[in-house]
N, CA, C and O atoms as CSV, one atom per row, in Angstrom:
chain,resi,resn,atom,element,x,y,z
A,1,UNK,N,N,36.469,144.917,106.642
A,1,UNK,CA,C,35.375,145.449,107.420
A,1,UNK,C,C,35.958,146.171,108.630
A,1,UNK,O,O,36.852,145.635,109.285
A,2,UNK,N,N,35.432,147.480,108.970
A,2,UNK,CA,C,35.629,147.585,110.393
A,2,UNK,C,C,35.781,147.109,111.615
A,2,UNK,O,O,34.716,146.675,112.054
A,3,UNK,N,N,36.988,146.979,112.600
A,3,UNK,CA,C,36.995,146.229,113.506
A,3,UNK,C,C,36.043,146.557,114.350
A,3,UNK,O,O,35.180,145.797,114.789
A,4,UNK,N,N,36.232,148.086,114.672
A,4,UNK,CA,C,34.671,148.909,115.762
A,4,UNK,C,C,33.603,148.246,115.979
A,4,UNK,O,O,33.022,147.776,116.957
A,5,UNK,N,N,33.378,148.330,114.249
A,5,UNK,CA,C,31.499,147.855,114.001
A,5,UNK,C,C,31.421,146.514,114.344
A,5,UNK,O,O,30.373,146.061,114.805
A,6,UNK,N,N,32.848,145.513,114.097
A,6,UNK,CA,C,32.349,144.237,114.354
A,6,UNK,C,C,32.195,143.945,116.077
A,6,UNK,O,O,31.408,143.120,116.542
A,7,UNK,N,N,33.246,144.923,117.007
A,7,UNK,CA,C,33.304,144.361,118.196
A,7,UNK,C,C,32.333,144.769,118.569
A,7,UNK,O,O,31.714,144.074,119.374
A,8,UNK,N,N,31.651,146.353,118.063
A,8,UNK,CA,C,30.107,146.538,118.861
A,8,UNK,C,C,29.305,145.927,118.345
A,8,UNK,O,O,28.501,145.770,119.265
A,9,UNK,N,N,28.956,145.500,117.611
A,9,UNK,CA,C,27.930,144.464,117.091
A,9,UNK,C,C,28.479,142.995,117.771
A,9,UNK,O,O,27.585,142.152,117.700
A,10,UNK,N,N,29.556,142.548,118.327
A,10,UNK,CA,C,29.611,141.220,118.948
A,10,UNK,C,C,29.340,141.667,120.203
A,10,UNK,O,O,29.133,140.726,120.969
A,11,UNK,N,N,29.235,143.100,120.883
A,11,UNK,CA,C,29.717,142.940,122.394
A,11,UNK,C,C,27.738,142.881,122.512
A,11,UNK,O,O,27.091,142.258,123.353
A,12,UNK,N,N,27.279,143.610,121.554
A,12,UNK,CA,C,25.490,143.559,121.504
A,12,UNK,C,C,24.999,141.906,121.593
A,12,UNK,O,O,23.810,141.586,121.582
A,13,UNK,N,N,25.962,141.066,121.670
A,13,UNK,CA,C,25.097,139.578,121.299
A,13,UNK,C,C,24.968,138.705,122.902
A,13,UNK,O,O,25.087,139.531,123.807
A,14,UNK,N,N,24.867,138.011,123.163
A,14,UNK,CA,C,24.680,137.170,124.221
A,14,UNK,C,C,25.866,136.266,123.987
A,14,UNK,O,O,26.324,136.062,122.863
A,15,UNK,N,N,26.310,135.769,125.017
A,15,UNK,CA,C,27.258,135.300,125.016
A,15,UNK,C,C,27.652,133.639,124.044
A,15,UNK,O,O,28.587,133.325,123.306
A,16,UNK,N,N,26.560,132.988,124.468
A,16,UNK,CA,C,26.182,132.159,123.157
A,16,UNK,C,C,26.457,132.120,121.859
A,16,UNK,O,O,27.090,131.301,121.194
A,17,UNK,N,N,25.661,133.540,121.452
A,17,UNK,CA,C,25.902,133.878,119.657
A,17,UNK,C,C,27.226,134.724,119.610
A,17,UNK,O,O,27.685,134.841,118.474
A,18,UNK,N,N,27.958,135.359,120.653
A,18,UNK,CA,C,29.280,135.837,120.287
A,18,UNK,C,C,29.943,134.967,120.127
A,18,UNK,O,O,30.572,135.040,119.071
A,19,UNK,N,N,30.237,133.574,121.071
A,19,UNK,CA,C,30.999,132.750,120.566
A,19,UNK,C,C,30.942,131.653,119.467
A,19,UNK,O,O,31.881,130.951,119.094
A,20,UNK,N,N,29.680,131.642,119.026
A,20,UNK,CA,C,29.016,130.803,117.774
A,20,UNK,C,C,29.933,131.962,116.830
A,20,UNK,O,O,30.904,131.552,116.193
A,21,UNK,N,N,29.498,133.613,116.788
A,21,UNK,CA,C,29.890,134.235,115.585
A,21,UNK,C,C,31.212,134.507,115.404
A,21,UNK,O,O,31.748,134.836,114.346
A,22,UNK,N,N,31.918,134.302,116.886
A,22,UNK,CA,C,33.679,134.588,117.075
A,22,UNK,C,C,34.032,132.717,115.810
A,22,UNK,O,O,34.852,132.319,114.983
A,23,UNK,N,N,33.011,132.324,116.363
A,23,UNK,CA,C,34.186,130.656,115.758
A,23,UNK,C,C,33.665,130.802,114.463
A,23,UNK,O,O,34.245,129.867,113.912
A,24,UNK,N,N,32.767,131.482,113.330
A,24,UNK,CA,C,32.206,131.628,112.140
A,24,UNK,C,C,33.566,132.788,111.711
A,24,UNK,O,O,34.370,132.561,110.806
A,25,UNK,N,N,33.572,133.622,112.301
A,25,UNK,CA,C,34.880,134.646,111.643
A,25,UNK,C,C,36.366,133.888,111.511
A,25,UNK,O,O,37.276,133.883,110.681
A,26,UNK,N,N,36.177,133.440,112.416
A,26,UNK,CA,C,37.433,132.566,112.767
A,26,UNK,C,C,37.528,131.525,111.332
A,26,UNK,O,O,38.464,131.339,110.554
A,27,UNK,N,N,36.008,130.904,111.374
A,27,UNK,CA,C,36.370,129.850,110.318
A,27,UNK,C,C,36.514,130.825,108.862
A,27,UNK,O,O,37.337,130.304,108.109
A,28,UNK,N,N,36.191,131.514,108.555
A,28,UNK,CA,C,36.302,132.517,107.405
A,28,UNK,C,C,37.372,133.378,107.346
A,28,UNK,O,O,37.565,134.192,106.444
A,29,UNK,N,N,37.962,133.225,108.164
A,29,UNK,CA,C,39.561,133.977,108.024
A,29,UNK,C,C,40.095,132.391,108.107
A,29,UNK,O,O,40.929,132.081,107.256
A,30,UNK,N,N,39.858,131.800,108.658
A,30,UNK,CA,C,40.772,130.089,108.023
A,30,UNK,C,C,40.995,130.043,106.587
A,30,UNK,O,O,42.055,130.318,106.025
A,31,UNK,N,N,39.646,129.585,105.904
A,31,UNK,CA,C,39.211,129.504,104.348
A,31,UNK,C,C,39.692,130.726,103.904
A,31,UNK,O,O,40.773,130.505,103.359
A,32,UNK,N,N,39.409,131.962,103.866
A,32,UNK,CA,C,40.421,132.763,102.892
A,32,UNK,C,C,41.925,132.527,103.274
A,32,UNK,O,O,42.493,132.624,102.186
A,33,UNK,N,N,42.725,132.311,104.072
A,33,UNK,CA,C,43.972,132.004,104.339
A,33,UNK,C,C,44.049,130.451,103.567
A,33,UNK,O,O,44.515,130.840,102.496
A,34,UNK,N,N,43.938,129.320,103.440
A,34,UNK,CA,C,43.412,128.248,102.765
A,34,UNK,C,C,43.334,128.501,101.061
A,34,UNK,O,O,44.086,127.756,100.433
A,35,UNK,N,N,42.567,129.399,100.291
A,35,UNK,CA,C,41.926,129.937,99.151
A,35,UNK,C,C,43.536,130.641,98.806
A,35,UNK,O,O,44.240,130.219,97.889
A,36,UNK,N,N,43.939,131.766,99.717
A,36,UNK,CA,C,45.017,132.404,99.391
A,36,UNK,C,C,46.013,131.612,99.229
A,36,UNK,O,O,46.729,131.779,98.241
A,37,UNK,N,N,46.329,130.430,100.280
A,37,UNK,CA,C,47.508,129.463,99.610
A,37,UNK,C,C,47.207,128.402,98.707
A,37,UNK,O,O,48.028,127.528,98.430
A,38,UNK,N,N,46.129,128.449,98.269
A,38,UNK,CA,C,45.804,127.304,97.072
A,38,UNK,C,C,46.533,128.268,96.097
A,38,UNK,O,O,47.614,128.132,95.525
A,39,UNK,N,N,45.340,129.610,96.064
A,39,UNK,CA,C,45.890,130.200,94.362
A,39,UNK,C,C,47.394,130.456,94.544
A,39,UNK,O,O,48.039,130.176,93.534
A,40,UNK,N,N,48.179,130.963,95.676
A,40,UNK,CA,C,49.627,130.793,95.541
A,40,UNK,C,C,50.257,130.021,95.145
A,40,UNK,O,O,51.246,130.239,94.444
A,41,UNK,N,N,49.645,128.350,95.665
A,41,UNK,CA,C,50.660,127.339,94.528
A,41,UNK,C,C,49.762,126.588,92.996
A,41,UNK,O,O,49.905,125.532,92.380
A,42,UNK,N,N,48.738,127.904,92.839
A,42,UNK,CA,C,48.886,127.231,91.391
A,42,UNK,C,C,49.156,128.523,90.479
A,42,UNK,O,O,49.100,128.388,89.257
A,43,UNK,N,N,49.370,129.437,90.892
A,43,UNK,CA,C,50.207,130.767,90.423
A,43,UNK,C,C,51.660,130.047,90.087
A,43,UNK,O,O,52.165,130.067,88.965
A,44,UNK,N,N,52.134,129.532,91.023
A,44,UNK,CA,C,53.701,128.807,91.388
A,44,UNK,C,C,53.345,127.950,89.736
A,44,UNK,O,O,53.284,128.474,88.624
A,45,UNK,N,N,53.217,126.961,89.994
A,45,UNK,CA,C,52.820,125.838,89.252
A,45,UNK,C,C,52.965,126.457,87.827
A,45,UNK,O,O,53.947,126.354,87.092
A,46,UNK,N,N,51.602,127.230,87.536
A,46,UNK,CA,C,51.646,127.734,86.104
A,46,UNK,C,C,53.110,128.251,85.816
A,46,UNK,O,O,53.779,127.903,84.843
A,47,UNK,N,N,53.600,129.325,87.016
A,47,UNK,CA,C,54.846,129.974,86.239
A,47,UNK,C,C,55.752,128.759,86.003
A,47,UNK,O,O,56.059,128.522,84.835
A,48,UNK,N,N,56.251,127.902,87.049
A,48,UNK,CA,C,57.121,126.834,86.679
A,48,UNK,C,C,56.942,126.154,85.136
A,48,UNK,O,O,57.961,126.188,84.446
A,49,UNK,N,N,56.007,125.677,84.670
A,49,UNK,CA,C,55.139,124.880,83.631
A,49,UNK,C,C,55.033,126.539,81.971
A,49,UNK,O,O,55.234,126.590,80.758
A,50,UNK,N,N,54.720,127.242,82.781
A,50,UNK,CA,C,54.951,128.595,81.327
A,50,UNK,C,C,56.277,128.715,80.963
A,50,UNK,O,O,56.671,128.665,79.797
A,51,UNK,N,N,57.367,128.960,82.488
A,51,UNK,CA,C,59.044,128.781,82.010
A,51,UNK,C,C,59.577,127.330,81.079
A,51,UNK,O,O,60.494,127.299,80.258
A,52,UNK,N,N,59.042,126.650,81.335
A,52,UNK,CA,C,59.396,125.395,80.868
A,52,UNK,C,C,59.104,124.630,79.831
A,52,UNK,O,O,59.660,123.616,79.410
A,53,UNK,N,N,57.623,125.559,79.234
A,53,UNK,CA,C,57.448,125.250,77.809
A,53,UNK,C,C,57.710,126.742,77.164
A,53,UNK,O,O,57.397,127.023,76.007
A,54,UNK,N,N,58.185,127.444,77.872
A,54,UNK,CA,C,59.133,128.904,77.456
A,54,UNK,C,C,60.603,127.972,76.352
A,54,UNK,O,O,60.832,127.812,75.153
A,55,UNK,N,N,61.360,127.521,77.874
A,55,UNK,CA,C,62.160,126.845,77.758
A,55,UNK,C,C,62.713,126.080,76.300
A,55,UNK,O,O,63.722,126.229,75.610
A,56,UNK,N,N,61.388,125.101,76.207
A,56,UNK,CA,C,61.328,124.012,75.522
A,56,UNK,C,C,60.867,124.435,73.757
A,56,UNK,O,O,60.987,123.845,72.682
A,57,UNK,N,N,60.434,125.449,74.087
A,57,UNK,CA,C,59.661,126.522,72.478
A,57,UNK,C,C,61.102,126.830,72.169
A,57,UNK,O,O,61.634,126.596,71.084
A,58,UNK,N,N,61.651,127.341,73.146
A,58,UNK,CA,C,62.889,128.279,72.479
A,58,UNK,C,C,64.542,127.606,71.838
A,58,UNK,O,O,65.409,128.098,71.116
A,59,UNK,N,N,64.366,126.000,72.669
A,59,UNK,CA,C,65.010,125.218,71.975
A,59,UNK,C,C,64.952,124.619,70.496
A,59,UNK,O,O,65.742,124.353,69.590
A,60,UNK,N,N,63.441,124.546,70.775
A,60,UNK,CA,C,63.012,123.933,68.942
A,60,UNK,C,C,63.214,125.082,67.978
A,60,UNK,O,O,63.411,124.819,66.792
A,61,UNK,N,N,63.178,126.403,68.420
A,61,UNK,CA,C,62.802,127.584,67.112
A,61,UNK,C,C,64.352,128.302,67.199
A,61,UNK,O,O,65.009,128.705,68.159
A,62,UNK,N,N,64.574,128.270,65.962
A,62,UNK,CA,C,65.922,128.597,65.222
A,62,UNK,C,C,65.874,130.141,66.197
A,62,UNK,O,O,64.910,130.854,66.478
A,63,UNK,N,N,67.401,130.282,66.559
A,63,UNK,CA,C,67.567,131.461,66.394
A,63,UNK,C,C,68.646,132.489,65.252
A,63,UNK,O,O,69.722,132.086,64.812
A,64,UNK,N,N,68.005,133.916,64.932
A,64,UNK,CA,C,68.685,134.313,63.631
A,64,UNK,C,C,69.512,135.411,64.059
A,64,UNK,O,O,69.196,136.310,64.839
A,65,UNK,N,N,70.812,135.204,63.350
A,65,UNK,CA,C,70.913,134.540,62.094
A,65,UNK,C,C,71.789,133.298,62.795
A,65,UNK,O,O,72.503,133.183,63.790
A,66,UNK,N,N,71.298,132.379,61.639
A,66,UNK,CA,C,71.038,130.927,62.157
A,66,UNK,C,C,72.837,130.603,61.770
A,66,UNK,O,O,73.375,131.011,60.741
A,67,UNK,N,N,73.438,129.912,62.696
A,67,UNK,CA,C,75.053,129.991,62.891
A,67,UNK,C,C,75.127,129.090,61.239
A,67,UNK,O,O,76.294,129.232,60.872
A,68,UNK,N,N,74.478,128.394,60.337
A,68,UNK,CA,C,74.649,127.620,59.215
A,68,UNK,C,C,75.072,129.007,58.209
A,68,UNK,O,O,75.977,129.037,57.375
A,69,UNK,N,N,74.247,129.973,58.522
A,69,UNK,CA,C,74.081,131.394,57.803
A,69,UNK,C,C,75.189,132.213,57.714
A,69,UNK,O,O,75.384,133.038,56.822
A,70,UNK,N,N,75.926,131.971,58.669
A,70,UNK,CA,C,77.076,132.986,58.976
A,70,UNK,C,C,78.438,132.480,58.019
A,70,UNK,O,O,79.275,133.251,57.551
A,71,UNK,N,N,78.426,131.218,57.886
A,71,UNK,CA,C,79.592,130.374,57.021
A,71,UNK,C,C,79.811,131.426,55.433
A,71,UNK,O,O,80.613,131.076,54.567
């Protein structure tokens, strides 16, 4: 959002509702900062857990040509 529009629309309020609406922005830039580091560690998480049954797939499944093959 525009910073302009928000400071003239806060400097229009009474001092009361600017600081009621300063601590509402405030809390809503908390929670998206909050939201943004949740999905960061379960972004983390999945990749760790996708490498690792990456990992674990690629141990069980033959690779070709399979070294028995080459004899």
């Amino acid at each position: 959002m525009n910073e302009d529009r928000i400071d003239f629309r806060l400097s229009n309020l009474s001092e009361r509702d600017r600081f009621i609406a300063q601590a509402q922005l405030a809390r809503a830039e908390a929670l998206a900062d909050a939201f943004s580091a949740a999905a960061g560690m379960l972004r983390s998480g999945w990749n760790r857990l996708a490498s690792a049954v990456r990992a674990w797939n690629d141990a069980r499944t033959r690779q070709w040509p399979h070294p028995q093959a080459l004899r």
